[in-house]
C-alpha positions as CSV (number, residue, x, y, z in Angstrom):
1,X,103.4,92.8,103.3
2,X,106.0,95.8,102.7
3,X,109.2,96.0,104.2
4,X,110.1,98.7,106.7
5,X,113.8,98.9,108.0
6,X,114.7,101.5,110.9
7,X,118.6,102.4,111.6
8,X,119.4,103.2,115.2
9,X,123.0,104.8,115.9
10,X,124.4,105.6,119.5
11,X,127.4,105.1,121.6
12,X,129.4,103.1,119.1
13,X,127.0,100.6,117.9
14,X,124.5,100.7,115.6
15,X,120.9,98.2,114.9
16,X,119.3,97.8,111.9
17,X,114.9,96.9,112.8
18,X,113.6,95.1,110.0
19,X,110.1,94.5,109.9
20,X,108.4,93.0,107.3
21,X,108.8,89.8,104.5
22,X,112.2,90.1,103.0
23,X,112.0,88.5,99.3
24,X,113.4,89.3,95.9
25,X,110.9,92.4,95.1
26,X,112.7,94.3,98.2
27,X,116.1,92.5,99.0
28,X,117.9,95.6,97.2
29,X,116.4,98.3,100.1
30,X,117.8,96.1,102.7
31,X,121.3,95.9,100.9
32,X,121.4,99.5,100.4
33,X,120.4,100.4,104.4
34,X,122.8,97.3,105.7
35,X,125.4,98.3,103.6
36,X,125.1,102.2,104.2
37,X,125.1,101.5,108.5
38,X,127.9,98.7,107.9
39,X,129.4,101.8,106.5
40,X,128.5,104.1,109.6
41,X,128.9,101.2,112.6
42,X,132.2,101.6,114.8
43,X,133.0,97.7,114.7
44,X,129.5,96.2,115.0
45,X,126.0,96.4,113.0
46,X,123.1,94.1,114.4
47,X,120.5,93.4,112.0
48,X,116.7,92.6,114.7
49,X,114.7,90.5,112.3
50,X,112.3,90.4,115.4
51,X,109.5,91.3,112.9
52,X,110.0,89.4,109.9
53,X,108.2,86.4,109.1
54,X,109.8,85.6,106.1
55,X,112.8,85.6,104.3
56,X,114.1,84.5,100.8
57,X,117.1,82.9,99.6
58,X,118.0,86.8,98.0
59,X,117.5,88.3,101.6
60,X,119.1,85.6,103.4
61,X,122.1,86.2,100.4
62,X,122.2,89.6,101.4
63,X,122.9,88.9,104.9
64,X,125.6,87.4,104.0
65,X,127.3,88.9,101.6
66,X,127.0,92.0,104.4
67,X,128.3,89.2,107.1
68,X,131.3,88.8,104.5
69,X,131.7,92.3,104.0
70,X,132.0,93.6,107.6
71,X,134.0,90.5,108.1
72,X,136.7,91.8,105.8
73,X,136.6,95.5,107.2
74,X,137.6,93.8,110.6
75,X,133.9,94.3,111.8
76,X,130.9,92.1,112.9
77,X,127.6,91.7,111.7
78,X,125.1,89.5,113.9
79,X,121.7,88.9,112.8
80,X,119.1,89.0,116.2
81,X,115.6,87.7,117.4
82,X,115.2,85.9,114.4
83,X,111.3,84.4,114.5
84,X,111.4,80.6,114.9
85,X,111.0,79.4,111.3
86,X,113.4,82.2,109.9
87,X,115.9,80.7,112.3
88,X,114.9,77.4,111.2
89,X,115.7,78.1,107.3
90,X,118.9,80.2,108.3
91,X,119.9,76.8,110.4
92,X,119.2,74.3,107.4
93,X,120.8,76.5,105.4
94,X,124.3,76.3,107.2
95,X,124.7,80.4,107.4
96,X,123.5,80.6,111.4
97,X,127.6,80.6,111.9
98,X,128.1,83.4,109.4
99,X,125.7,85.7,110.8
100,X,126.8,85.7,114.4
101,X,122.6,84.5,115.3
């Protein structure tokens, strides 16, 4: 399944759509669009993982690392409408906190 990742910007915030598996073959397009709107946002990016099934440890790093990053440029990433067993993995893994889900 390819990836496909949307930005939306208006009136201050701005929503990254991801649909798609997010594994190691394509984790680098979502760094480069997350980091380029955590760039652009006012004070807070949403990444909608609505439509994707699947997501790696390298995704789920990159989320992260992007939670870290807008954390340190006094912003706020939150990760939305994760599907049931992404949220699941996200929970086990401990990084449901970081992400603002």
């Amino acid at each position: 399944m390819s990836l496909s990742i949307q930005t939306i910007a208006d009136a201050g915030a701005t929503k990254v759509l991801v649909a798609g598996e997010v594994d190691v073959s394509n984790a680098d397009k979502l760094r480069e669009v997350v980091d380029a709107a955590l760039a652009a946002a006012g004070g807070e990016l949403t990444v909608d993982l609505a439509e994707v099934p699947y997501i790696d440890s390298t995704g789920i790093g990159v989320l992260v690392g992007a939670a870290h990053r807008a954390a340190d440029a006094a912003k706020k990433l939150i990760v939305a409408n994760p599907q049931k067993n992404v949220a699941r993995v996200l929970g086990l893994l401990g990084v449901a906190g970081d992400l603002n889900i």
